[in-house]
C-alpha positions as a Markdown table, in Angstrom:
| # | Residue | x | y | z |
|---|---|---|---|---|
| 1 | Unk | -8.7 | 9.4 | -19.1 |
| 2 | Unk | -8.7 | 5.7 | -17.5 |
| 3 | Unk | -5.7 | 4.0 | -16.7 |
| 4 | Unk | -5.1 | 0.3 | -17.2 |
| 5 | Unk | -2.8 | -1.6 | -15.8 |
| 6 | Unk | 0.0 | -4.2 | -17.6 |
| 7 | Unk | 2.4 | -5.8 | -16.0 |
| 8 | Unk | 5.0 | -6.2 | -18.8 |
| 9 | Unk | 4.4 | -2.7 | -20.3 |
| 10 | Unk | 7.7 | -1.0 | -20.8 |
| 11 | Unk | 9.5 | 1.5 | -22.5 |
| 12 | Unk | 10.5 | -0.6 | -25.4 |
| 13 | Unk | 6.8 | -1.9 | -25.8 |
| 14 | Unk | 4.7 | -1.2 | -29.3 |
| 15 | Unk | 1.6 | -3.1 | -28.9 |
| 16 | Unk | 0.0 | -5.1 | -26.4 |
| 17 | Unk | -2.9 | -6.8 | -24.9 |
| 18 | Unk | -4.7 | -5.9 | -22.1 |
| 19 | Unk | -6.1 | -9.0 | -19.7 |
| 20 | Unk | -9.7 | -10.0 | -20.0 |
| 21 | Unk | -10.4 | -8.0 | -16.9 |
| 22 | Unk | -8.9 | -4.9 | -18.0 |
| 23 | Unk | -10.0 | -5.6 | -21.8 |
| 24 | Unk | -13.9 | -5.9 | -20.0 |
| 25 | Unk | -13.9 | -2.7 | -17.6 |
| 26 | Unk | -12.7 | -0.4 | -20.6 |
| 27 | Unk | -15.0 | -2.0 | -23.4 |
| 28 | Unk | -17.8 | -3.3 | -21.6 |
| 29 | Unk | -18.0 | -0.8 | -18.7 |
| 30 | Unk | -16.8 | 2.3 | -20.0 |
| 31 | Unk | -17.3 | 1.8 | -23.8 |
| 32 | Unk | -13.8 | 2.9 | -25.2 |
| 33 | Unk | -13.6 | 1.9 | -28.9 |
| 34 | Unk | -10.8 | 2.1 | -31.3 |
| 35 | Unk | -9.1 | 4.9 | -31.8 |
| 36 | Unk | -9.5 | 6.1 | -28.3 |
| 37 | Unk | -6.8 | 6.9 | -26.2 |
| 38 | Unk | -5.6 | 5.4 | -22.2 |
| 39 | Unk | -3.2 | 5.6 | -20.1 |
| 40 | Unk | -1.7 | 2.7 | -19.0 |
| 41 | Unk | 1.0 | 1.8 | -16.0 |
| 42 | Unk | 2.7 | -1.4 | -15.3 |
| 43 | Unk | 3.5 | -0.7 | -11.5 |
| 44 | Unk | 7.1 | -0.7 | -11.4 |
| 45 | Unk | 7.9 | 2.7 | -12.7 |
| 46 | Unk | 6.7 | 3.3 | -15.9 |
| 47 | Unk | 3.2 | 5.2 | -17.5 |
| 48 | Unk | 2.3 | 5.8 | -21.0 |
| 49 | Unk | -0.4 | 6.6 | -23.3 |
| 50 | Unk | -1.8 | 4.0 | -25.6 |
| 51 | Unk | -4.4 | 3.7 | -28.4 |
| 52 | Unk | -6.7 | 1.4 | -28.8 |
| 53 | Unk | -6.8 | -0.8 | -32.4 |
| 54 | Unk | -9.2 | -3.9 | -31.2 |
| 55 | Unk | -11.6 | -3.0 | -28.9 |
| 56 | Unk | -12.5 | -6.5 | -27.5 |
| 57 | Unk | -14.0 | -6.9 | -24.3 |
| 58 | Unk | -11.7 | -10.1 | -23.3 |
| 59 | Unk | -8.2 | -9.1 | -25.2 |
| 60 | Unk | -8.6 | -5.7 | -25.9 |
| 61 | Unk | -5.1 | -4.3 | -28.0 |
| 62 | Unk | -3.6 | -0.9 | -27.8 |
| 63 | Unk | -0.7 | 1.1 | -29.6 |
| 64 | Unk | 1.6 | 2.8 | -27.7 |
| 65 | Unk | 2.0 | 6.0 | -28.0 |
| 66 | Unk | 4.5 | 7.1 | -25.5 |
| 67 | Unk | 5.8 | 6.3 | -22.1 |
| 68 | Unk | 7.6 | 8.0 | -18.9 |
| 69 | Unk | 10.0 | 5.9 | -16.6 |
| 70 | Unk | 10.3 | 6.8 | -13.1 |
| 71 | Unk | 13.3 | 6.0 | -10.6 |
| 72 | Unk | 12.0 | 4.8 | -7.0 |
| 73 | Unk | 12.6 | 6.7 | -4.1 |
| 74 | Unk | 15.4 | 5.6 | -2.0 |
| 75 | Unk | 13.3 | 6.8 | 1.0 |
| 76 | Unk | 10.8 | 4.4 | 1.7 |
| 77 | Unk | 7.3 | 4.2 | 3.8 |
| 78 | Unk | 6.9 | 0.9 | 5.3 |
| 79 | Unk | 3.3 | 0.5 | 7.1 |
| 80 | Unk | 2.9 | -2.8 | 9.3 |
| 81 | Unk | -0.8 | -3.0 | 10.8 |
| 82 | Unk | -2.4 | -5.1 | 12.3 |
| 83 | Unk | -6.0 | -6.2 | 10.3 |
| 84 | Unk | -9.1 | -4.7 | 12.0 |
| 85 | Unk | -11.9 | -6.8 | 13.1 |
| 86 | Unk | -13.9 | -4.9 | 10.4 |
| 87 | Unk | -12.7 | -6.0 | 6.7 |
| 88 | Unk | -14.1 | -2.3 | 5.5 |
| 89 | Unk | -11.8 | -1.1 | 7.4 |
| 90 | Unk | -8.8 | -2.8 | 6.6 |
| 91 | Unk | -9.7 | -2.0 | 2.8 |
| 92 | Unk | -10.3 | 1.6 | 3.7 |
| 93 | Unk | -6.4 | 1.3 | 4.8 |
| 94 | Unk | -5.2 | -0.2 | 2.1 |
| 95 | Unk | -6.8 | 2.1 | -0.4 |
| 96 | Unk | -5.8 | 5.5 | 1.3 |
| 97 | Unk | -2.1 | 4.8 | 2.3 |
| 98 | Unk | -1.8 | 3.5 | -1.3 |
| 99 | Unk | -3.1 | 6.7 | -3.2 |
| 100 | Unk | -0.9 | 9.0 | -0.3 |
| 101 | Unk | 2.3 | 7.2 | -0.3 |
| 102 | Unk | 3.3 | 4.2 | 1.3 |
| 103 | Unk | 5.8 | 1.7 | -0.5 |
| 104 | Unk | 5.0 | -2.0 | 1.5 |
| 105 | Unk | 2.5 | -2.7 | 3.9 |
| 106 | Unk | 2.5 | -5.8 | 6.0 |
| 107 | Unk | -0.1 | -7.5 | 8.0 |
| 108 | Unk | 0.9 | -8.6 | 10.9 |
| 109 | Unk | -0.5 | -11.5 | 13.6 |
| 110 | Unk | -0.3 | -9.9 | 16.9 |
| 111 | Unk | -1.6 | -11.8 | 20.1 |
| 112 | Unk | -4.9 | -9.4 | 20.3 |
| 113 | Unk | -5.5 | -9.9 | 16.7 |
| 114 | Unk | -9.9 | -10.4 | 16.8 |
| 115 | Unk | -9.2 | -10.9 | 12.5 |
| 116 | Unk | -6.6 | -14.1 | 12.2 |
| 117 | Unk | -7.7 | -14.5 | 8.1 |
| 118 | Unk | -7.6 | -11.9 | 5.4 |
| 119 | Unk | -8.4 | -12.0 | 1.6 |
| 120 | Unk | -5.2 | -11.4 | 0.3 |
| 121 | Unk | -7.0 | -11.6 | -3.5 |
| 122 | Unk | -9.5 | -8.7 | -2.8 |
| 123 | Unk | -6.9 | -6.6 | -1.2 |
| 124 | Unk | -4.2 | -6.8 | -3.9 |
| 125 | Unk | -6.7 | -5.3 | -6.5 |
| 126 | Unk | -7.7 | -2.3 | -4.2 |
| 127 | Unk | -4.1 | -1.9 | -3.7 |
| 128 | Unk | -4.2 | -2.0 | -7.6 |
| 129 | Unk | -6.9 | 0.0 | -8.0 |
| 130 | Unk | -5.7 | 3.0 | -6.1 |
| 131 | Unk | -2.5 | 3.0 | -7.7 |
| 132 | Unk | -4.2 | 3.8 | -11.1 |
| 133 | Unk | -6.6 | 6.1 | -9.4 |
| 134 | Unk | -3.5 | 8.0 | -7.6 |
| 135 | Unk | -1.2 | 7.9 | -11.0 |
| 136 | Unk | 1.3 | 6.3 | -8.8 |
| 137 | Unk | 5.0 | 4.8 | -10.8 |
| 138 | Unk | 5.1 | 1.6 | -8.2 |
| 139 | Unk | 2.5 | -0.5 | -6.9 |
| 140 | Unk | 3.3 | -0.8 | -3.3 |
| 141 | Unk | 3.7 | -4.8 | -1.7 |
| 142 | Unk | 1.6 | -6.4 | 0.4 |
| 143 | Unk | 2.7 | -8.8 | 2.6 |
| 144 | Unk | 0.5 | -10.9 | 4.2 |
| 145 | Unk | 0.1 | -12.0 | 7.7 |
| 146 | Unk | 3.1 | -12.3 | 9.7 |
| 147 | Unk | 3.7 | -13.2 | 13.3 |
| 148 | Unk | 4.6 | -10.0 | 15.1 |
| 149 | Unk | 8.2 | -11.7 | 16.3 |
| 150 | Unk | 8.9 | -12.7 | 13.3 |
| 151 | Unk | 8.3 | -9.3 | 11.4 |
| 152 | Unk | 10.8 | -7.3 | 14.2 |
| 153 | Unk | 13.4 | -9.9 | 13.9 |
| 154 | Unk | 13.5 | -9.3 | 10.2 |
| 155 | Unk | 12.9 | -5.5 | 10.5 |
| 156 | Unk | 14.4 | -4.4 | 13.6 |
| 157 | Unk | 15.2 | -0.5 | 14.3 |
| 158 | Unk | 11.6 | 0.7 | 13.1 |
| 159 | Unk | 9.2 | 2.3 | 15.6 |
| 160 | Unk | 6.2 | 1.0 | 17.3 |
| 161 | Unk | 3.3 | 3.3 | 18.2 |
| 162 | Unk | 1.0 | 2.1 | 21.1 |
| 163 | Unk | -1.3 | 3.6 | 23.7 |
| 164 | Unk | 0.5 | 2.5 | 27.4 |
| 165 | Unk | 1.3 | 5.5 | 29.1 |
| 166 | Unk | 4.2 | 4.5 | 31.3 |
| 167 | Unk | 6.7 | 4.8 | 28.6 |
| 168 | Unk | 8.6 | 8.3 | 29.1 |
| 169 | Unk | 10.6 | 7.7 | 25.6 |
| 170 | Unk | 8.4 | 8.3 | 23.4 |
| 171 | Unk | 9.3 | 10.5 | 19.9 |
| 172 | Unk | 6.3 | 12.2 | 18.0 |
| 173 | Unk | 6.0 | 10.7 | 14.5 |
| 174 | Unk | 7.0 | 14.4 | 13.7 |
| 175 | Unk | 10.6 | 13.5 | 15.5 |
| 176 | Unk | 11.1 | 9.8 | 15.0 |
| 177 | Unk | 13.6 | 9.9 | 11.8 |
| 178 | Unk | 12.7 | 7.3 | 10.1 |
| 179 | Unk | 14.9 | 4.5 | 9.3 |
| 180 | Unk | 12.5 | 1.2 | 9.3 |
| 181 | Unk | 8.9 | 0.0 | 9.3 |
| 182 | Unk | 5.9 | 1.6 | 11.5 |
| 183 | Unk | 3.7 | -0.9 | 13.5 |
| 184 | Unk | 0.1 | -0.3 | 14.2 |
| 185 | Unk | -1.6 | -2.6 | 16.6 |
| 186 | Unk | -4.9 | -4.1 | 16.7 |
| 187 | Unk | -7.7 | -2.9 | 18.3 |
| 188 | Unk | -6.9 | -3.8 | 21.6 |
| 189 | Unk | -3.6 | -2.8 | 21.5 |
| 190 | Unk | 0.2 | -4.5 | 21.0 |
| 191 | Unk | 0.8 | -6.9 | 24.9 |
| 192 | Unk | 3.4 | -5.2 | 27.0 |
| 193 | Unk | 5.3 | -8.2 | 26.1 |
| 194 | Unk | 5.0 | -7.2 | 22.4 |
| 195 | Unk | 6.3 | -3.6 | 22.9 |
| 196 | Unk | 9.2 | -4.7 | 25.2 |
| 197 | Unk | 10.4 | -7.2 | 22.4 |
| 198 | Unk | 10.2 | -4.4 | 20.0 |
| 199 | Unk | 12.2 | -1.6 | 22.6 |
| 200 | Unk | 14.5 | -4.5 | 22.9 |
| 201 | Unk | 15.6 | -4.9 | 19.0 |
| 202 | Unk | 15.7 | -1.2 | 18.6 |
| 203 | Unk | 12.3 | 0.2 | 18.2 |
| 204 | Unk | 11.5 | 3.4 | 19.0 |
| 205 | Unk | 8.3 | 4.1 | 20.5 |
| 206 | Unk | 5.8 | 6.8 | 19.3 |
| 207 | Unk | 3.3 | 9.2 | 20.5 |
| 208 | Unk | 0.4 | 10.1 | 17.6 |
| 209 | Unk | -1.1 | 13.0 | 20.0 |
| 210 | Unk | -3.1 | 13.4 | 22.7 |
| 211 | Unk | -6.2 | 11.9 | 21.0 |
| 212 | Unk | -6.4 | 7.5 | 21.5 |
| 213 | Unk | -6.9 | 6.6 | 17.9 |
| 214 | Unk | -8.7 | 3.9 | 15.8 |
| 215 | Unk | -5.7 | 1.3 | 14.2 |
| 216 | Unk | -6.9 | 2.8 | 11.0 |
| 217 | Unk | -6.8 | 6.2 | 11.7 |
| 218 | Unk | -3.3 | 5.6 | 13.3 |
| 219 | Unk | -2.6 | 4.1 | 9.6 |
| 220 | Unk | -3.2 | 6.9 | 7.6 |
| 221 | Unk | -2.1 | 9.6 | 9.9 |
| 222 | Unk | 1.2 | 7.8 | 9.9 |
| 223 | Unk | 2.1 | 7.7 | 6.5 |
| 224 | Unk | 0.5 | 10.9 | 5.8 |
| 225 | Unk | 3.1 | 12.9 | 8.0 |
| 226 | Unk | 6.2 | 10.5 | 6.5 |
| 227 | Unk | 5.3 | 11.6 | 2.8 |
| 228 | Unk | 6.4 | 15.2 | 4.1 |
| 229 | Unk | 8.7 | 14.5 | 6.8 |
Protein backbone atom coordinates (compact mmCIF):
# COMPACT_ATOMS: atom_id res chain seq x y z
CA UNK A 1 0.00 0.00 0.00
CA UNK A 2 1.62 3.55 -0.89
CA UNK A 3 1.96 6.05 1.62
CA UNK A 4 1.51 9.76 1.00
CA UNK A 5 2.54 12.36 2.85
CA UNK A 6 0.36 15.60 4.33
CA UNK A 7 1.60 17.83 6.45
CA UNK A 8 -1.60 18.96 8.24
CA UNK A 9 -3.12 15.35 8.50
CA UNK A 10 -4.22 14.72 12.06
CA UNK A 11 -6.24 12.81 14.18
CA UNK A 12 -9.18 15.04 14.02
CA UNK A 13 -8.94 15.24 10.08
CA UNK A 14 -12.09 13.82 7.74
CA UNK A 15 -11.04 14.70 4.29
CA UNK A 16 -8.31 16.24 2.61
CA UNK A 17 -6.24 16.99 -0.36
CA UNK A 18 -3.21 15.71 -1.32
CA UNK A 19 -0.56 18.30 -3.16
CA UNK A 20 -0.19 18.18 -6.88
CA UNK A 21 2.86 16.16 -6.42
CA UNK A 22 1.46 13.54 -4.26
CA UNK A 23 -2.07 13.86 -6.14
CA UNK A 24 0.39 13.01 -9.57
CA UNK A 25 2.67 10.04 -8.26
CA UNK A 26 -0.60 8.07 -6.90
CA UNK A 27 -2.93 8.89 -10.08
CA UNK A 28 -0.66 9.34 -12.74
CA UNK A 29 2.19 6.94 -11.69
CA UNK A 30 0.65 4.33 -9.90
CA UNK A 31 -2.99 4.55 -11.17
CA UNK A 32 -4.98 4.51 -7.79
CA UNK A 33 -8.65 5.46 -8.51
CA UNK A 34 -11.50 6.04 -6.26
CA UNK A 35 -12.31 3.86 -3.89
CA UNK A 36 -8.89 2.66 -3.34
CA UNK A 37 -7.28 2.76 -0.22
CA UNK A 38 -3.52 4.62 1.23
CA UNK A 39 -1.85 5.20 3.88
CA UNK A 40 -0.95 8.43 4.56
CA UNK A 41 1.63 10.18 7.40
CA UNK A 42 2.08 13.73 8.12
CA UNK A 43 5.70 13.38 9.73
CA UNK A 44 5.15 14.50 13.11
CA UNK A 45 3.72 11.41 14.64
CA UNK A 46 0.67 10.42 13.19
CA UNK A 47 -0.35 7.56 10.13
CA UNK A 48 -3.60 6.60 8.91
CA UNK A 49 -5.45 4.98 6.26
CA UNK A 50 -7.49 7.04 3.79
CA UNK A 51 -9.76 6.42 0.80
CA UNK A 52 -9.73 7.94 -2.10
CA UNK A 53 -13.23 9.94 -3.46
CA UNK A 54 -11.49 12.21 -6.50
CA UNK A 55 -8.92 10.66 -8.09
CA UNK A 56 -7.23 13.80 -9.74
CA UNK A 57 -3.82 13.80 -10.73
CA UNK A 58 -3.13 17.58 -9.37
CA UNK A 59 -5.60 17.65 -6.08
CA UNK A 60 -6.31 14.28 -5.57
CA UNK A 61 -9.03 13.89 -2.21
CA UNK A 62 -9.21 11.07 0.27
CA UNK A 63 -11.47 10.00 3.25
CA UNK A 64 -10.10 9.14 6.26
CA UNK A 65 -10.45 6.15 7.51
CA UNK A 66 -8.50 5.87 10.61
CA UNK A 67 -5.36 7.21 12.21
CA UNK A 68 -2.57 6.14 14.97
CA UNK A 69 -0.65 8.97 16.95
CA UNK A 70 2.80 8.21 18.09
CA UNK A 71 4.73 9.93 21.13
CA UNK A 72 8.60 10.86 20.10
CA UNK A 73 11.23 9.24 21.71
CA UNK A 74 12.87 11.18 24.32
CA UNK A 75 16.20 9.47 23.29
CA UNK A 76 17.30 11.05 20.30
CA UNK A 77 19.97 10.28 17.27
CA UNK A 78 21.68 13.33 16.18
CA UNK A 79 24.04 12.66 12.97
CA UNK A 80 26.35 15.78 12.00
CA UNK A 81 28.46 14.93 8.74
CA UNK A 82 30.24 16.48 6.88
CA UNK A 83 28.95 16.41 2.79
CA UNK A 84 31.06 14.12 0.65
CA UNK A 85 32.68 15.32 -2.44
CA UNK A 86 30.29 12.82 -4.22
CA UNK A 87 26.47 14.12 -4.07
CA UNK A 88 25.39 10.16 -4.46
CA UNK A 89 26.83 9.77 -1.61
CA UNK A 90 25.68 12.19 0.62
CA UNK A 91 21.99 11.08 -0.66
CA UNK A 92 22.89 7.47 0.01
CA UNK A 93 23.34 8.95 3.76
CA UNK A 94 20.55 10.66 3.96
CA UNK A 95 18.30 7.98 2.74
CA UNK A 96 19.66 5.05 5.00
CA UNK A 97 20.05 6.88 8.43
CA UNK A 98 16.52 8.08 7.69
CA UNK A 99 14.74 4.56 7.08
CA UNK A 100 17.18 3.14 10.31
CA UNK A 101 16.69 5.81 12.86
CA UNK A 102 18.17 8.95 13.12
CA UNK A 103 16.10 12.12 14.42
CA UNK A 104 18.27 15.43 12.90
CA UNK A 105 21.04 15.37 10.75
CA UNK A 106 23.20 18.39 10.19
CA UNK A 107 25.72 19.35 7.55
CA UNK A 108 28.41 20.76 8.70
CA UNK A 109 31.35 23.17 6.91
CA UNK A 110 34.51 21.77 8.18
CA UNK A 111 37.94 23.24 6.95
CA UNK A 112 38.66 20.02 4.55
CA UNK A 113 35.24 20.21 3.32
CA UNK A 114 36.04 19.39 -0.99
CA UNK A 115 31.76 19.96 -1.25
CA UNK A 116 31.08 23.78 0.25
CA UNK A 117 27.26 23.72 -1.57
CA UNK A 118 24.45 21.19 -1.20
CA UNK A 119 20.91 20.94 -2.62
CA UNK A 120 19.01 21.33 0.32
CA UNK A 121 15.61 20.91 -2.00
CA UNK A 122 16.64 17.40 -3.38
CA UNK A 123 17.76 16.23 -0.07
CA UNK A 124 14.64 17.19 1.97
CA UNK A 125 12.43 14.86 -0.39
CA UNK A 126 14.84 11.82 -0.08
CA UNK A 127 14.65 12.46 3.55
CA UNK A 128 10.82 12.43 2.80
CA UNK A 129 10.86 9.76 0.75
CA UNK A 130 12.48 7.27 3.07
CA UNK A 131 10.34 8.25 5.84
CA UNK A 132 7.28 6.90 3.89
CA UNK A 133 9.23 3.98 2.58
CA UNK A 134 10.43 3.13 6.42
CA UNK A 135 6.75 3.84 7.93
CA UNK A 136 8.53 6.16 10.24
CA UNK A 137 5.94 8.64 12.88
CA UNK A 138 8.62 11.75 12.49
CA UNK A 139 10.33 13.07 9.61
CA UNK A 140 13.76 13.71 10.88
CA UNK A 141 15.44 17.69 10.37
CA UNK A 142 17.89 18.55 8.22
CA UNK A 143 19.96 21.29 8.89
CA UNK A 144 21.95 22.65 6.47
CA UNK A 145 25.44 23.62 6.40
CA UNK A 146 26.92 24.91 9.43
CA UNK A 147 30.41 26.06 10.36
CA UNK A 148 32.00 23.30 12.50
CA UNK A 149 32.59 25.99 15.52
CA UNK A 150 29.51 27.11 15.40
CA UNK A 151 27.66 23.62 15.55
CA UNK A 152 29.99 22.47 18.93
CA UNK A 153 29.28 25.82 20.53
CA UNK A 154 25.62 25.14 20.23
CA UNK A 155 25.90 21.36 20.78
CA UNK A 156 28.75 20.82 23.08
CA UNK A 157 29.10 17.30 25.12
CA UNK A 158 28.55 15.12 21.89
CA UNK A 159 31.36 12.90 20.54
CA UNK A 160 33.60 13.33 17.56
CA UNK A 161 34.84 10.26 15.65
CA UNK A 162 38.16 10.79 13.71
CA UNK A 163 41.09 8.73 12.41
CA UNK A 164 44.44 10.42 14.36
CA UNK A 165 45.92 7.84 16.27
CA UNK A 166 47.63 9.70 19.12
CA UNK A 167 44.51 10.11 21.12
CA UNK A 168 44.63 7.31 23.99
CA UNK A 169 40.83 8.38 25.12
CA UNK A 170 39.07 7.18 22.82
CA UNK A 171 35.41 5.26 23.80
CA UNK A 172 34.00 2.70 21.10
CA UNK A 173 30.60 3.90 19.85
CA UNK A 174 29.53 0.65 21.74
CA UNK A 175 30.69 2.67 25.14
CA UNK A 176 30.24 6.34 24.41
CA UNK A 177 26.70 6.93 26.30
CA UNK A 178 25.22 9.00 24.35
CA UNK A 179 24.18 12.37 25.47
CA UNK A 180 24.59 14.79 22.28
CA UNK A 181 25.27 14.86 18.52
CA UNK A 182 27.91 12.53 16.53
CA UNK A 183 30.26 14.26 14.10
CA UNK A 184 31.60 12.61 10.95
CA UNK A 185 34.28 14.43 9.08
CA UNK A 186 34.99 14.88 5.51
CA UNK A 187 37.02 12.94 3.51
CA UNK A 188 40.14 14.11 4.58
CA UNK A 189 39.42 14.10 7.95
CA UNK A 190 38.37 16.88 10.90
CA UNK A 191 42.17 19.42 11.42
CA UNK A 192 43.77 18.61 14.71
CA UNK A 193 42.60 22.01 15.50
CA UNK A 194 38.99 20.90 14.89
CA UNK A 195 39.15 17.82 17.25
CA UNK A 196 41.00 19.82 20.06
CA UNK A 197 38.16 22.54 20.00
CA UNK A 198 35.69 19.71 20.25
CA UNK A 199 37.81 17.74 23.35
CA UNK A 200 37.88 21.20 24.67
CA UNK A 201 33.81 21.80 24.94
CA UNK A 202 33.33 18.26 26.06
CA UNK A 203 33.42 15.93 23.23
CA UNK A 204 34.33 12.62 23.55
CA UNK A 205 36.30 11.03 21.01
CA UNK A 206 35.41 7.68 19.26
CA UNK A 207 36.98 4.73 17.80
CA UNK A 208 34.62 2.94 14.91
CA UNK A 209 37.08 -0.20 14.75
CA UNK A 210 40.08 -1.14 13.45
CA UNK A 211 39.02 -0.66 9.78
CA UNK A 212 39.65 3.46 8.34
CA UNK A 213 36.21 4.11 7.08
CA UNK A 214 34.50 6.08 4.22
CA UNK A 215 32.55 9.43 5.95
CA UNK A 216 29.52 7.57 4.78
CA UNK A 217 30.13 4.38 5.97
CA UNK A 218 31.15 5.95 9.34
CA UNK A 219 27.33 7.58 8.92
CA UNK A 220 25.40 4.67 8.92
CA UNK A 221 27.41 2.46 11.11
CA UNK A 222 26.93 5.15 13.70
CA UNK A 223 23.43 5.41 13.96
CA UNK A 224 22.97 1.85 13.30
CA UNK A 225 24.59 0.84 16.64
CA UNK A 226 22.71 3.92 18.58
CA UNK A 227 19.17 2.52 17.44
CA UNK A 228 20.10 -0.55 19.80
CA UNK A 229 22.44 0.94 22.18
Amino acid sequence: MHTAYHLYFDSKSVQLVLSEEESHHLVKVLRYREGQQLELCNGIGTRGIAKITLAHPKKCEVEILSSTFEEKSEREIHLAIAPTKNMDRLEWVIEKATEIGVDTITLLHCKNNERKMVKMERLHKILLSAMKQSQRYYLPQLVDLTPLLTFIKDNPNGAIAHCYDNDSAKETIQEWKMNGPVMIGPEGDFTLEEVDFAKNKGYTTLDLGKNRLRTETAAVFVVSVLTVN
